[in-house]
N, C-alpha and C positions, 0 to 999 in steps of 0.2 A: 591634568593628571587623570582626571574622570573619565575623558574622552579617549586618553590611550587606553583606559581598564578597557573600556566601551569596545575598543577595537580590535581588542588580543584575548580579554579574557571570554571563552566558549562555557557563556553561561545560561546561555537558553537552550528549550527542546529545540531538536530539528524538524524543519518543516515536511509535509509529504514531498514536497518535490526534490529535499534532501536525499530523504530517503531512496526513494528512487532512483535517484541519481548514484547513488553510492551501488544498489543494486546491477543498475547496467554497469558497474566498474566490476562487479563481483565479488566485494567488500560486503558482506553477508555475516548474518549469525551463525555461528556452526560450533560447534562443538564433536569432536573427536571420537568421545566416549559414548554420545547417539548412536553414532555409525559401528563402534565395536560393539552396542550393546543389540542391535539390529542384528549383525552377525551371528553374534554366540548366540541370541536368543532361535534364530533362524537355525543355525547349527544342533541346540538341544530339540528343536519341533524335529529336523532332518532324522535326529540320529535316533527318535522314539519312530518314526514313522518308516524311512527306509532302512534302518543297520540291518534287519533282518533279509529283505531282499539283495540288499548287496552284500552282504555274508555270501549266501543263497548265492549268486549270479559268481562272486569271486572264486567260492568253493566249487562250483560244477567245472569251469573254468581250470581251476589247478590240478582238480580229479581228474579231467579227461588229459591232463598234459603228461602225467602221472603213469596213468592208464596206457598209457601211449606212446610211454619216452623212449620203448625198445625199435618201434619204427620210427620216431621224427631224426630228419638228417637236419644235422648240425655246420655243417660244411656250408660257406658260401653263398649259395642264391637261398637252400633252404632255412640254413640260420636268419636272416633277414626277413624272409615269408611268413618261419614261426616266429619272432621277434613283432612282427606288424600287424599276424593278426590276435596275438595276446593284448596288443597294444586296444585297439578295436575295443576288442571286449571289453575290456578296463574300463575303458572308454563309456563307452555304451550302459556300463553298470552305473558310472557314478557322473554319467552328464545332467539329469535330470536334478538331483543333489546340486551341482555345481552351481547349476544355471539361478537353482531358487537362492542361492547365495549371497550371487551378484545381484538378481534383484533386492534384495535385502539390505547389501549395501550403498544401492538406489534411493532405498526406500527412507533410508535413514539419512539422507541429504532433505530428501522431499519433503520429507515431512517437517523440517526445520525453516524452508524456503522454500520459496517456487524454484521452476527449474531455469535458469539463469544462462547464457551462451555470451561471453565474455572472453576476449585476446588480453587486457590489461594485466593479466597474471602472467603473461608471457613475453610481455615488453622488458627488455634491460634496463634497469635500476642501478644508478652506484649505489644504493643504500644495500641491494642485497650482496655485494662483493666488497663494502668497504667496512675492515676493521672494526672503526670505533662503530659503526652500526652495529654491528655482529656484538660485539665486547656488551653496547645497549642492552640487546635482545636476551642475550644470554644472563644480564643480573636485572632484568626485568622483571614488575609485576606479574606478567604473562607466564616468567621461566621458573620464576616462585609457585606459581599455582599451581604449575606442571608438577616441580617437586613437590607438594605435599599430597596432592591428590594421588602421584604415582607412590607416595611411601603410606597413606590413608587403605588403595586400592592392596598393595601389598600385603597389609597388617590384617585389613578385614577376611579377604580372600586364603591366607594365612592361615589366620583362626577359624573359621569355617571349617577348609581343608581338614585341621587337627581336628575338631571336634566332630567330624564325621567317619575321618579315617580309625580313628582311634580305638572307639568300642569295635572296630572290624580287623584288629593287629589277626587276632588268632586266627581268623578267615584269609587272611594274605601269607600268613605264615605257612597256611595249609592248599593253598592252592599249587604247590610247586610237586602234591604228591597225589592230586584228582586227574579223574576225566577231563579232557580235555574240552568236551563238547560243555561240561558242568563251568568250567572255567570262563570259557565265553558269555556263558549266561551270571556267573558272580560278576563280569569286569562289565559284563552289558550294563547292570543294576546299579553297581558302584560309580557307574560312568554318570549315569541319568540324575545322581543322586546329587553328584558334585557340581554337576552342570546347571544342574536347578537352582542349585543355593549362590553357584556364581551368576545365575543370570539375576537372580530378586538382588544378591548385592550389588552390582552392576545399572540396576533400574533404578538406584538411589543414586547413584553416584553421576550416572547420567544425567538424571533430571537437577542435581545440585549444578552440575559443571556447565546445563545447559544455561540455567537463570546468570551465571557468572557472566558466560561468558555473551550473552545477552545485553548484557547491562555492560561489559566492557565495550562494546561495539558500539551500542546507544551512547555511551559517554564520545568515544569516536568521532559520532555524528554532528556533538550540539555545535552550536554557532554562537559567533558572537552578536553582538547588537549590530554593527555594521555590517556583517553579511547577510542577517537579516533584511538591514534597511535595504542593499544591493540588490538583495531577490524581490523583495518586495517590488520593488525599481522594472526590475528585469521582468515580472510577472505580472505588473500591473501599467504599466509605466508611471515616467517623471509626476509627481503631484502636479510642479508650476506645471509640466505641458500638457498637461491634462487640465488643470484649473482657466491657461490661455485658452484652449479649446472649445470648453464649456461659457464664458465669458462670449467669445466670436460666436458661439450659438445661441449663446442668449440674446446677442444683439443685431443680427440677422434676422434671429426671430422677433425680435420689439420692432424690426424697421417694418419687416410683413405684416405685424400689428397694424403697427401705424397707414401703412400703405391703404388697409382696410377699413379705415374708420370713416373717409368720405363716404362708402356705400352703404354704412351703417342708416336705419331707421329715425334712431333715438338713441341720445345717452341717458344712463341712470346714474343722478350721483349720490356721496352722500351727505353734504355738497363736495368736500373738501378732499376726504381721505380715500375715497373709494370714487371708481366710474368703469362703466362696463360697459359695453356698447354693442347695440342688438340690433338685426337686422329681420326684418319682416314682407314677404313678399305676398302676393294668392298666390293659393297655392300648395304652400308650406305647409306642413304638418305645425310647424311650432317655430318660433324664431328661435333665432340663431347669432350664438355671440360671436362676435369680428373680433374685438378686441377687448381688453381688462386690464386693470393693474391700481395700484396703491399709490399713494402720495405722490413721488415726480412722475412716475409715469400716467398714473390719474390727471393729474395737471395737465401733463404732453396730450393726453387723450381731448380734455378739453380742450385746449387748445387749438386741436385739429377739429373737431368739430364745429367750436365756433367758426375758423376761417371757411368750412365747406358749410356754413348757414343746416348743422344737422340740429335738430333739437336737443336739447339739453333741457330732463327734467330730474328737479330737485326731491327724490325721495330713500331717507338714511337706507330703511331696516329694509327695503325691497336691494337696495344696492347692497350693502353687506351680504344679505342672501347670497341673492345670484353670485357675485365675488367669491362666496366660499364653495360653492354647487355646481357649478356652471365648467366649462373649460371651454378654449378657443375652437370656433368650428364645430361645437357641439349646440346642441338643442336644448333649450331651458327644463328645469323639470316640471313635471306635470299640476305639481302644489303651487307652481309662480304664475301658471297659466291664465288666472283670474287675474292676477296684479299684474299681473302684464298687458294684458289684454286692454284694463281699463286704461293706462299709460300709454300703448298705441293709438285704441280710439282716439283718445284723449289730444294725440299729437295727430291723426287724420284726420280731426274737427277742427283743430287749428290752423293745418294746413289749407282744406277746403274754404275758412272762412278769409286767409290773407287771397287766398287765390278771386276769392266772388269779389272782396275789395279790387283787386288791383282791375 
């Protein structure tokens, strides 16, 4: 029962490679109301910074059309000509405006995610054309959220509105009997003023909806303990085939040990548990160990040595040393110099003396 929990229930974080992976699918954090608060925020900087030039550009524009209406021909090729290049203009006035828009609504992807180039949003799904999906989706958590944030966004936005427009009843009541140029300039002020208060409430609303909907994606994400193990698998590999591996190379490397110990100098034992085996030429900076090892392979070591007649001497704390200090192929340290030293001589006196014997 344990081991089904283990394999259904998604109760760990997800890994980075999860992660990522989800990201190359296009399955991303996003939130909605980022990108409309990106807009509007981008739309009230626009409309402080260019309404007056594109007032400006629109009004010269309609005055010269105005100015002029008693010669433009309306007929045919000229209808089309004035039709195309009012267009132009229009154009022209409110492309700079448009363009910083879409960046905006750029910007507010980005800023949520990296930028992301994915087809899997556009691969066919029965889940997006079938029913009972739809029927899910629709009294979903997700659809629930939607609804109260859109009846929250309503109520705030709302009450704002009244509480702005409100104290200004008698100034809307009077605008229908002013200047016209005066008028422009009330709806400019009143425009900037509600635009403001929807953007600061909109900045709450966003960063709430963003942490939501964050945390609904990270949930998304997690994994169970068996996909875990799988990736892990997949990312490190097999433990056994990894542990066979390591075992062939450890014993490959004990036969090259071994291989080495007839060239060996001298063993150092301690008698029993330890034997290291050094090899001393002229020459040489320092001797150098062939081979080492503990209990059966200390034994093996002796062994081989006996049969290839290498000396074998009996000293604990110099063999524990080296045993701990030392590695294969490498040169003894500089503090074993002296104890080692004496233990060659030691064994080049007793070589030279079997030698004058025989």
């Amino acid at each position: 029962m344990a081991e089904g929990q283990e394999d259904t229930e998604r109760s760990e974080d997800p890994t980075q490679k999860r992660l990522d992976e989800a990201l190359e699918r296009g399955d991303v954090a996003k939130s909605q109301e980022v990108n409309t608060w990106f807009v509007i925020a981008a739309g009230a900087l626009l409309l402080m910074a260019f309404s007056g030039p594109m007032v400006n550009g629109i009004a010269t524009t309609l005055r010269g059309l105005v100015a002029h209406s008693g010669s433009i021909r309306v007929d045919g090729r000229g209808f089309t000509s004035i039709v195309e290049k009012l267009s132009l203009e229009v154009v022209a006035v409110v492309a700079i405006p448009l363009l910083l828009l879409a960046l905006a609504a750029v910007g507010g992807n980005m800023i949520q995610h990296r930028l992301v180039w994915s087809t899997e949003a556009l691969k066919p799904k029965f889940s997006k054309v079938s029913p009972m999906a739809g029927f899910g989706r629709l009294f979903s958590k997700q659809a629930l959220a939607n609804f109260v944030k859109g009846l929250i966004k309503l109520a705030l936005i709302g009450t704002i509105m009244t509480a702005l427009m409100y104290p200004e009843r008698f100034r809307l009541d009077a605008l229908v009997r002013i200047d016209p140029a005066a008028m422009l300039s009330i709806t400019q002020s009143l425009s900037l003023q509600m635009m403001g208060a929807v953007v600061a409430v909109l900045a709450l609303i966003a960063a709430a909806d963003y942490l939501f909907q964050y945390r609904q994606w990270f949930e998304r994400q997690k994994m169970s303990v068996r996909e875990l193990k799988e990736e892990f698998k997949q990312t490190n590999g097999n433990p056994e085939v990894k542990a066979k591996i390591r075992q062939i190379r450890q014993t490959r490397s004990r036969k090259r040990m071994m291989a080495a110990v007839p060239d060996a100098s001298v063993v150092i034992t301690n008698p029993t548990h330890f034997a290291v085996a050094l090899k001393y030429e002229r020459g040489m900076n320092a001797p150098i160990c062939v081979a080492k090892g503990a209990d059966l392979i200390a034994r093996k070591i002796r062994e081989v040595a006996t049969e290839h007649n290498i000396p074998i001497v009996e000293n604990p704390p110099l063999a524990r040393a080296l045993h701990a200090t030392v590695e294969i192929d490498q040169e003894i340290a500089p503090e074993h110099y002296q104890a080692v030293a004496e233990v060659i001589g030691y064994v080049m006196r007793l070589n030279r003396a079997v030698a004058a014997r025989r």
